[in-house]
Backbone bond lengths (Angstrom), bond angles and torsions (degrees), N, CA, C in turn:
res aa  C-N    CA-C-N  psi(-1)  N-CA   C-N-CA  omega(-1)  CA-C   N-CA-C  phi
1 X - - - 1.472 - - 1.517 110.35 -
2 X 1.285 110.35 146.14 1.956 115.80 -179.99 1.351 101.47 -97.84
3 X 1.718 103.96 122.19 1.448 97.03 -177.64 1.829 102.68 -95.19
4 X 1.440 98.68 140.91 1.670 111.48 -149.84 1.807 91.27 -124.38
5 X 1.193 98.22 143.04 2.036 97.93 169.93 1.621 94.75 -119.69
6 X 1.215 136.32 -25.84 1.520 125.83 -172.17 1.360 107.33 -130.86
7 X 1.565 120.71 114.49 1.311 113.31 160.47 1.519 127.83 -106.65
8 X 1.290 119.60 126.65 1.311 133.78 -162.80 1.696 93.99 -110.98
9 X 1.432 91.69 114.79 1.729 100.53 175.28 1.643 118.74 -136.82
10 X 1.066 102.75 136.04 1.871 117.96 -170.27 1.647 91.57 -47.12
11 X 1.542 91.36 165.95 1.543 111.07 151.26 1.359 129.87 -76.90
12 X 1.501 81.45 -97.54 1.917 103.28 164.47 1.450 130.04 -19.14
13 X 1.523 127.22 96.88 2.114 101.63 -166.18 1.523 116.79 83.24
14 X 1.246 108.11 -2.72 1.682 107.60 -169.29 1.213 106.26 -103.67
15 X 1.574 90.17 -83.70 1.588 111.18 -166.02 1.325 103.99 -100.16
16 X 1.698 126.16 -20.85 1.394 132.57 172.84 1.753 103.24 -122.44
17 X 1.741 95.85 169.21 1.616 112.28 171.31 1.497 91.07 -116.19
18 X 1.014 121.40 128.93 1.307 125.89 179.41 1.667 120.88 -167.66
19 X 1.659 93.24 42.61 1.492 116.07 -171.15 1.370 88.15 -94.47
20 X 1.563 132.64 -33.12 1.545 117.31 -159.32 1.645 105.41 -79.98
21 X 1.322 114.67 -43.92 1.510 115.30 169.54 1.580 121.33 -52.97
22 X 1.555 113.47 -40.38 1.498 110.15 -168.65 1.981 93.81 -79.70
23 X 0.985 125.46 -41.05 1.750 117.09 170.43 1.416 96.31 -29.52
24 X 1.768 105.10 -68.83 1.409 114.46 -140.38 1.773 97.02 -59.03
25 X 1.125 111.67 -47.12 1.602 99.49 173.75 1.302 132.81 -35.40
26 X 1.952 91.37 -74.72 1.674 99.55 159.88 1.114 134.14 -20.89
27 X 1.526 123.08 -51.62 1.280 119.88 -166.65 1.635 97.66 -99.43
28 X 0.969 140.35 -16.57 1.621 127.94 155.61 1.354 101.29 -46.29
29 X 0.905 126.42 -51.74 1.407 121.05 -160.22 1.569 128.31 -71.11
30 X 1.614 93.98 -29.63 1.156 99.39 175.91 1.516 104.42 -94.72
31 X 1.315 128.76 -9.37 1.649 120.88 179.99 1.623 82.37 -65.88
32 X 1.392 134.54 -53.17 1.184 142.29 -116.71 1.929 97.26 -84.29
33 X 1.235 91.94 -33.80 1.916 116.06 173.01 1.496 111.84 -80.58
34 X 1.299 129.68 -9.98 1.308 140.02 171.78 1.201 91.64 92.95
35 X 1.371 142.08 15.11 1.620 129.46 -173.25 1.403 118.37 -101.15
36 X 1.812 95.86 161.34 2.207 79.76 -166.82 1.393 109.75 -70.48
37 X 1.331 130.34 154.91 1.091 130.23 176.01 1.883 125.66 -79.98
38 X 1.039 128.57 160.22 1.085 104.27 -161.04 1.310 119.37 -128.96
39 X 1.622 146.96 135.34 1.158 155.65 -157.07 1.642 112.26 -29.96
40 X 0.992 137.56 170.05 2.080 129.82 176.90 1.443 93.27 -66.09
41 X 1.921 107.84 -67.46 1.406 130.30 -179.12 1.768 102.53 -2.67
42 X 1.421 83.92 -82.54 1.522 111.11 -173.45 1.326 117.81 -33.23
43 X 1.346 120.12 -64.53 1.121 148.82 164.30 1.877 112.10 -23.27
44 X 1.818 100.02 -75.03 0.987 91.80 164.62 1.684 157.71 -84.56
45 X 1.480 100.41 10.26 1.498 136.74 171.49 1.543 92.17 -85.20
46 X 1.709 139.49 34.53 1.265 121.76 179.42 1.931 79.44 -149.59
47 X 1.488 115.47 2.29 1.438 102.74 -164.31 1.814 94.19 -88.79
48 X 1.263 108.63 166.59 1.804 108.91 172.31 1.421 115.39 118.36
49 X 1.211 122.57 -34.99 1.507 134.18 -156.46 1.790 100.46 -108.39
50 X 1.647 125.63 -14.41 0.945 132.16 -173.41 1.459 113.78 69.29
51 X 1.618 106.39 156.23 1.644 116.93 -131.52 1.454 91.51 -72.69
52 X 1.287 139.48 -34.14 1.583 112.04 -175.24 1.770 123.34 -66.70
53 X 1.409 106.80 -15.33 1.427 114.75 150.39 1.462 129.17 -69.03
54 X 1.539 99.01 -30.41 1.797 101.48 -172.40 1.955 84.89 -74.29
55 X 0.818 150.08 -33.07 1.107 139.44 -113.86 1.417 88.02 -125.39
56 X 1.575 128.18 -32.58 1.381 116.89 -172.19 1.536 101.04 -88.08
57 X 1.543 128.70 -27.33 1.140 126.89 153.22 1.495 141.52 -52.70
58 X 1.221 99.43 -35.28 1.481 102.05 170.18 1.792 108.90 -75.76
59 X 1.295 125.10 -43.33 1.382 137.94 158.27 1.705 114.20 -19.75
60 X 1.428 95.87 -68.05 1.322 109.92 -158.32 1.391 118.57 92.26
61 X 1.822 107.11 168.48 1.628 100.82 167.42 1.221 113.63 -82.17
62 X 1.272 132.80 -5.42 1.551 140.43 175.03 1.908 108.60 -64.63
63 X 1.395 100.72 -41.15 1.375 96.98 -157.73 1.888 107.26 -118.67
64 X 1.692 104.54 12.25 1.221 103.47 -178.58 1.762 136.77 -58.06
65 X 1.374 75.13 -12.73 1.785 93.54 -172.08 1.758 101.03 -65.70
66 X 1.380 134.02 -10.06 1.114 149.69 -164.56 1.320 111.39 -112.08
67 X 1.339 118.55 -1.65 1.504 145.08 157.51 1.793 118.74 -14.80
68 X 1.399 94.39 -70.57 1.584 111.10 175.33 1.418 108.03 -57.32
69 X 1.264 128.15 -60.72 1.755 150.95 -172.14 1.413 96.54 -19.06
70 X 2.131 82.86 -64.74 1.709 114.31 -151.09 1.566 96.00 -56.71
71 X 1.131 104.79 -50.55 1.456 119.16 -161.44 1.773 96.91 -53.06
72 X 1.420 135.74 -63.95 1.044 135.78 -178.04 1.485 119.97 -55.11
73 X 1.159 111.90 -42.75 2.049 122.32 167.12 1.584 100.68 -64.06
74 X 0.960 138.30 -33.50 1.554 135.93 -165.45 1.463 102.44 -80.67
75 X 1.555 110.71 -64.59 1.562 110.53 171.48 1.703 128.35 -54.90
76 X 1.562 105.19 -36.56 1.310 87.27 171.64 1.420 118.06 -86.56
77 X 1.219 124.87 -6.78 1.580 107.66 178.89 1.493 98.91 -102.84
78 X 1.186 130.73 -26.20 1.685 111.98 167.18 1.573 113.50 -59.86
79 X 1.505 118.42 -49.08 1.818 105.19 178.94 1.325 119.24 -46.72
80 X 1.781 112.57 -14.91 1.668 110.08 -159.87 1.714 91.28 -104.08
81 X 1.629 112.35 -11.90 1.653 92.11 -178.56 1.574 114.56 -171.34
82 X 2.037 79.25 52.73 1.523 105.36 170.13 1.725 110.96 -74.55
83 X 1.270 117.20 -17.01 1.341 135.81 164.06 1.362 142.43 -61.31
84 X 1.978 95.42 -27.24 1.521 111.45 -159.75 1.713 101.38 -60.15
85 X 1.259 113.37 -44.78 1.549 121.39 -177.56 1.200 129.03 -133.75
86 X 1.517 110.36 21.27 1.811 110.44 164.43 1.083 132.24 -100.76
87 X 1.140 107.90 141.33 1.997 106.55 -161.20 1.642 98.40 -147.92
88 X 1.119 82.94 141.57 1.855 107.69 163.52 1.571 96.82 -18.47
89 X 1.100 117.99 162.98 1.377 140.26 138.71 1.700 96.63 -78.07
90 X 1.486 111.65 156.50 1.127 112.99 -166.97 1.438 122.49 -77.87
91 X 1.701 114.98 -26.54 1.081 129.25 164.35 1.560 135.85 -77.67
92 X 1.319 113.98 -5.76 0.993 101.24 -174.40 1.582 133.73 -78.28
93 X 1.212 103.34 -14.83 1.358 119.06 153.56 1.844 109.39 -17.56
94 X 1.087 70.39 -81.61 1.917 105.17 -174.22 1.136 111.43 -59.03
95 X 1.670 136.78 -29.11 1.223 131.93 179.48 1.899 103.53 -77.87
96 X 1.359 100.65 -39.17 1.776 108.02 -176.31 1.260 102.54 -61.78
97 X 1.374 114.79 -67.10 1.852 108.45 172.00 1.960 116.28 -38.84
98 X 1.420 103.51 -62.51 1.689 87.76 173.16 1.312 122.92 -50.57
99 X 1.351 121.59 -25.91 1.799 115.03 -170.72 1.696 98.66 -117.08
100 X 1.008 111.17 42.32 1.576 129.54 -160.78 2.165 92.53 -68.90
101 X 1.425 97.85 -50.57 1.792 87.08 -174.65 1.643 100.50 -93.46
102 X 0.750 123.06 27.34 1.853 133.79 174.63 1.596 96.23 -79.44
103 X 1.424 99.54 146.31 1.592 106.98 164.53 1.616 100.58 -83.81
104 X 1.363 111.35 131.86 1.614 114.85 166.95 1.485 115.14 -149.89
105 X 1.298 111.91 146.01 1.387 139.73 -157.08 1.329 115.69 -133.15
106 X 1.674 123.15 119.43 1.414 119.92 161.13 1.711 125.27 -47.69
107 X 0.708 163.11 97.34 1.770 143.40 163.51 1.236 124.86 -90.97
108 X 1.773 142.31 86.39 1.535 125.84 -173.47 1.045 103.46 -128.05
109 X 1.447 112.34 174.67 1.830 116.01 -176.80 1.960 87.62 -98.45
110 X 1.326 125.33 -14.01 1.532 103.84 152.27 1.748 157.50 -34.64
111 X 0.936 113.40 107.60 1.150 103.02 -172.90 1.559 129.47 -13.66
112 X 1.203 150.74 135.67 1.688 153.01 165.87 1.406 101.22 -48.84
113 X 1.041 112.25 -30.68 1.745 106.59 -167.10 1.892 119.24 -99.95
114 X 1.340 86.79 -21.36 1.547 97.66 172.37 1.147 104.92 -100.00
115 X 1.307 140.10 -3.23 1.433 144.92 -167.58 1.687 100.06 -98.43
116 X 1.377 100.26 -66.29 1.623 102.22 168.78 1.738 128.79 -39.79
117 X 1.879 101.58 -44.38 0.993 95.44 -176.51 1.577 118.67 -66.87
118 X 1.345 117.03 -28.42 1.224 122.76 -176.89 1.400 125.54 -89.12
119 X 1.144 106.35 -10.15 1.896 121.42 167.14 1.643 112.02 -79.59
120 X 1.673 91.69 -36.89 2.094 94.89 179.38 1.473 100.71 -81.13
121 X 1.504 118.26 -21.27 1.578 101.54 -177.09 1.417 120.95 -95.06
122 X 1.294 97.56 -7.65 1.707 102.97 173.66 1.447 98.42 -98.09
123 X 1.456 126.25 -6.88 1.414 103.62 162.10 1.705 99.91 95.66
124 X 1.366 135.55 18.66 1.383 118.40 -175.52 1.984 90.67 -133.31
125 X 0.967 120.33 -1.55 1.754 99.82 -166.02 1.642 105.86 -70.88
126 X 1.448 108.70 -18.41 1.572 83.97 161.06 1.270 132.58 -96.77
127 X 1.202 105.09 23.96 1.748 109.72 174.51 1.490 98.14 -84.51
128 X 1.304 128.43 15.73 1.941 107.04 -158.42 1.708 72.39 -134.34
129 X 1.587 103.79 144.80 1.727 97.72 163.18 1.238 126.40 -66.71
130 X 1.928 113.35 -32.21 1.325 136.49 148.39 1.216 160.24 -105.05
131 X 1.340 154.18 124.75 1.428 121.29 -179.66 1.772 102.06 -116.77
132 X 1.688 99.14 135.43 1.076 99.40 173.34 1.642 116.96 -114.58
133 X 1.071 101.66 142.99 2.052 92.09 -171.98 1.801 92.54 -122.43
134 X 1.375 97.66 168.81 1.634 105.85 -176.27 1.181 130.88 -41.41
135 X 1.664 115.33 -25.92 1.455 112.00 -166.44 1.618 81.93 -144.58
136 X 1.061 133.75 89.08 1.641 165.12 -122.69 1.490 103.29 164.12
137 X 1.080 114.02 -74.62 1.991 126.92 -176.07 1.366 96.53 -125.42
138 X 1.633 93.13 166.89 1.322 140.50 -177.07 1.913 105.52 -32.36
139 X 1.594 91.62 -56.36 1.533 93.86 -168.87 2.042 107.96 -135.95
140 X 1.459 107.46 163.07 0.729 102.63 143.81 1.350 145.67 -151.54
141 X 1.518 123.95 -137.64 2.070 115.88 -174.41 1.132 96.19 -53.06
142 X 1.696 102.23 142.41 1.128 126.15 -23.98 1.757 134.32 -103.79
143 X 1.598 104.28 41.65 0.938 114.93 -172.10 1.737 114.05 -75.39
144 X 1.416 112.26 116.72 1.313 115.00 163.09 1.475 142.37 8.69
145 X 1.169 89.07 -69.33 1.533 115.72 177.84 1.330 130.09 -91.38
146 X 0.933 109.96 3.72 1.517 145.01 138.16 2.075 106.26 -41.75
147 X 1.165 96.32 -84.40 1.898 109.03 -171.93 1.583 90.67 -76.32
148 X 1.326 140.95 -5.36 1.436 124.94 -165.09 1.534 86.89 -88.24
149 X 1.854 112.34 -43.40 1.366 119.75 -172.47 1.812 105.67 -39.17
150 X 1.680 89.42 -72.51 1.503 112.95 -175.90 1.401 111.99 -26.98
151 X 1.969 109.75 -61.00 1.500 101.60 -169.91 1.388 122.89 -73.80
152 X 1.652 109.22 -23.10 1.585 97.33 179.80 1.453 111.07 -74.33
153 X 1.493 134.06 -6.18 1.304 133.12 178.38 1.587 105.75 -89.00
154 X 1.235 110.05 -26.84 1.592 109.26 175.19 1.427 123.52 -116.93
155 X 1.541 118.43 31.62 1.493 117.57 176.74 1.550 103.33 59.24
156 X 1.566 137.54 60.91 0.899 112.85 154.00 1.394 119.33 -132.78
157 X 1.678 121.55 154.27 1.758 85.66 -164.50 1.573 77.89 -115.09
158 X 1.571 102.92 -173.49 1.587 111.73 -167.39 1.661 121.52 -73.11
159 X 1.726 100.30 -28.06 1.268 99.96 176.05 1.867 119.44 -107.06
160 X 1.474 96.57 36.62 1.692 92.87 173.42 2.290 84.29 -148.46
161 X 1.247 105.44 27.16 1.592 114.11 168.93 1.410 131.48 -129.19
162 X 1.419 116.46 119.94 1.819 127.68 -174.92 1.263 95.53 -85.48
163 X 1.124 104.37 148.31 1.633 125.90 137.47 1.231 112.72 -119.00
164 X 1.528 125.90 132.83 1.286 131.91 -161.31 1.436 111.33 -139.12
165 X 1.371 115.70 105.48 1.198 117.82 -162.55 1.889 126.88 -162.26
166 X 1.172 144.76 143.29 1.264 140.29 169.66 1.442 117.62 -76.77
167 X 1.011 126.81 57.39 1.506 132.09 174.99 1.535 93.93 -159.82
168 X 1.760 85.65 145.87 1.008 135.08 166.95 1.786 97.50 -39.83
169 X 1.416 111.89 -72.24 2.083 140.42 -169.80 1.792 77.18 -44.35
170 X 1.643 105.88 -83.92 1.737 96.56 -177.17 1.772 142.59 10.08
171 X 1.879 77.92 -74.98 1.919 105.23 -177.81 1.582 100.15 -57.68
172 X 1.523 105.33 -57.09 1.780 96.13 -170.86 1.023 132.44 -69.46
173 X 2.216 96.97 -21.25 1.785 87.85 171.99 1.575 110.08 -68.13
174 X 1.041 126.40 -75.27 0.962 118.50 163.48 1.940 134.18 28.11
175 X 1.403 88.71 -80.34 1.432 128.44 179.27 2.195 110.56 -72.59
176 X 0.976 82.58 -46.89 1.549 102.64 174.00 1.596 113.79 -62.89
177 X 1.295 111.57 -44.42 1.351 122.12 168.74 1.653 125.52 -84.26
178 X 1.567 120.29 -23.02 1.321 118.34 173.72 1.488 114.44 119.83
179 X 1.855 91.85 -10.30 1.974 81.82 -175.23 1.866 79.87 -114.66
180 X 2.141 77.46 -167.86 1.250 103.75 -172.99 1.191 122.28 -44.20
181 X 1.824 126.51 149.71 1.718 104.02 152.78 1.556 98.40 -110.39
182 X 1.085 114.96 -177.30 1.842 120.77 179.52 1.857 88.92 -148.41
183 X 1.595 123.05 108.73 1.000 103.00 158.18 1.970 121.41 -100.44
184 X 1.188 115.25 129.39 1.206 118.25 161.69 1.679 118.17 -66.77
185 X 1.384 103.57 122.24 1.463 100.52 -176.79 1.381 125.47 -126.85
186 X 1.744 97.15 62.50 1.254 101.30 179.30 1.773 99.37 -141.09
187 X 1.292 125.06 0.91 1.430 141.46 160.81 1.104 98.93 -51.03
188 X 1.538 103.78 -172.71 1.751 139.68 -176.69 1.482 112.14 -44.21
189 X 1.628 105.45 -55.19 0.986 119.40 -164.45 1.795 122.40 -83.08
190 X 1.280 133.64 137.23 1.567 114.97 -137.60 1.638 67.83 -90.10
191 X 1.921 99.02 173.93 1.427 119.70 -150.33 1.512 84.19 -99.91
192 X 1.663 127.68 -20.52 1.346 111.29 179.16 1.863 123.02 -65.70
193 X 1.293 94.57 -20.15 1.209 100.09 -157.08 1.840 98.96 -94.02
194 X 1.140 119.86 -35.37 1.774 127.34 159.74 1.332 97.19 -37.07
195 X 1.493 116.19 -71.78 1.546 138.93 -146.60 1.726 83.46 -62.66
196 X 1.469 139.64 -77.18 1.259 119.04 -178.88 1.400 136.40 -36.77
197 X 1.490 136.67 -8.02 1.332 163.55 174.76 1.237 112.41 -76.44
198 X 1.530 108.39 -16.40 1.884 100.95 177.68 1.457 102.01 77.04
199 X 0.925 160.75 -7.89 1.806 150.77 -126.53 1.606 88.28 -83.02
200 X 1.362 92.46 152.34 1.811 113.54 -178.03 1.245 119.10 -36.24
201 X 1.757 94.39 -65.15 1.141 125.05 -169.94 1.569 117.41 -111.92
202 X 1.199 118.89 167.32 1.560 118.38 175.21 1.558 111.56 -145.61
203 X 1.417 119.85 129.89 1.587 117.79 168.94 1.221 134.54 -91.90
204 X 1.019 172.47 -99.75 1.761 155.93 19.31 1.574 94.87 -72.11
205 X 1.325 136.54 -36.36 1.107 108.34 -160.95 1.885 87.36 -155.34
206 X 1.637 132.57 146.94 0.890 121.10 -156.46 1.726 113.22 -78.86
207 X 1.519 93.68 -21.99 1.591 97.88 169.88 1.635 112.13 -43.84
208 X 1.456 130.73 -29.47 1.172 144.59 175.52 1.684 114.70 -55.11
209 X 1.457 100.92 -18.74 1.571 97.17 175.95 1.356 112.61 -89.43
210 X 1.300 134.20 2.44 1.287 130.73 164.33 1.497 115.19 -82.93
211 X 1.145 131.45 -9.00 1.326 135.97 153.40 1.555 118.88 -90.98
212 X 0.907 125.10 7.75 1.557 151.31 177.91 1.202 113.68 -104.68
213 X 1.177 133.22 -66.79 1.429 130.16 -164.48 1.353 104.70 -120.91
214 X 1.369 114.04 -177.97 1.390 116.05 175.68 1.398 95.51 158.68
């Protein structure tokens, strides 16, 4: 087992499912632009990089000029029903109670404001000492200095700290910075493409990190 003092774990695929709401936006938006709408798959092979990336991808270079529009139709109908269908992973309950005196920290390339809303409505943002969302700090996944920020504000050093997460951004911050990664490989992101990354650690399911760390 890796003995760990700070765990830093994603949103998106992690600790929530919240692929059916971010589609459902997307593709409002683009019915809403006259554009075709586009498969879940698709959709969620654009999540990780945070929404002004999800958004120029789903667009295209054909339809980027519609950039700003998208951007305003996306935010207001996701704040009104970022809720309709995201839910916990089933364990996480149970993983927060086991690592209950652990230092732990949100980290996503998600917005602060959509992040909050969905951490206070699922009932867990005060289990984390922090949450940080994309435009919160300076930088984000998977830039370094990003988790260097995080740990010197929360006592953590690189080789007693996880990041635990289904993205690709996750593994390298992680890795990029000097500590652990933990990929979960049952998120957004397909498990072949984690599994090529080398990552420290590996989950199927997060209950799996209590036999992991400690």
């Amino acid at each position: 087992m890796q003995k760990v003092d700070l765990l830093v774990f994603d949103l998106d695929g992690t600790l929530v499912r919240s692929g059916d709401d971010l589609v459902a936006s997307v593709n409002y938006t683009l019915k809403t632009l006259g554009l075709p709408i586009l498969a879940p798959e698709t959709v969620c092979g654009f999540v990780g990089d945070g929404v002004k990336t999800l958004m120029k991808k789903a667009l295209g270079p054909d339809a980027i000029e519609h950039f700003d529009h998208a951007m305003e139709l996306f935010s207001a109908h996701y704040s009104e029903h970022l809720l309709d269908r995201t839910t916990l992973y089933p364990d996480v309950p149970s993983v927060l109670d086991y690592f209950e005196r652990k230092k732990k920290v949100i980290v996503t390339n998600k917005l602060q404001g959509f992040t909050l809303q969905i951490t206070k409505g699922l009932g867990i943002a005060a289990r984390f000492l922090e949450i940080f969302g994309e435009d919160s700090t300076p930088f984000k996944k998977p830039d370094p200095r990003l988790l260097r920020l995080v740990m010197a504000k929360w006592g953590g050093t690189p080789e007693r700290t996880v990041v635990i997460g289904d993205g690709v951004n996750d593994i390298l911050l992680g890795r990029n910075a000097g500590a652990l990664s933990c990929a979960f490989l049952n998120g957004i992101t397909g498990r072949d493409k984690l599994l090529a990354l080398a990552p420290d650690l590996t989950c199927e399911t997060l209950s799996d990190l209590k036999t992991l760390l400690c």
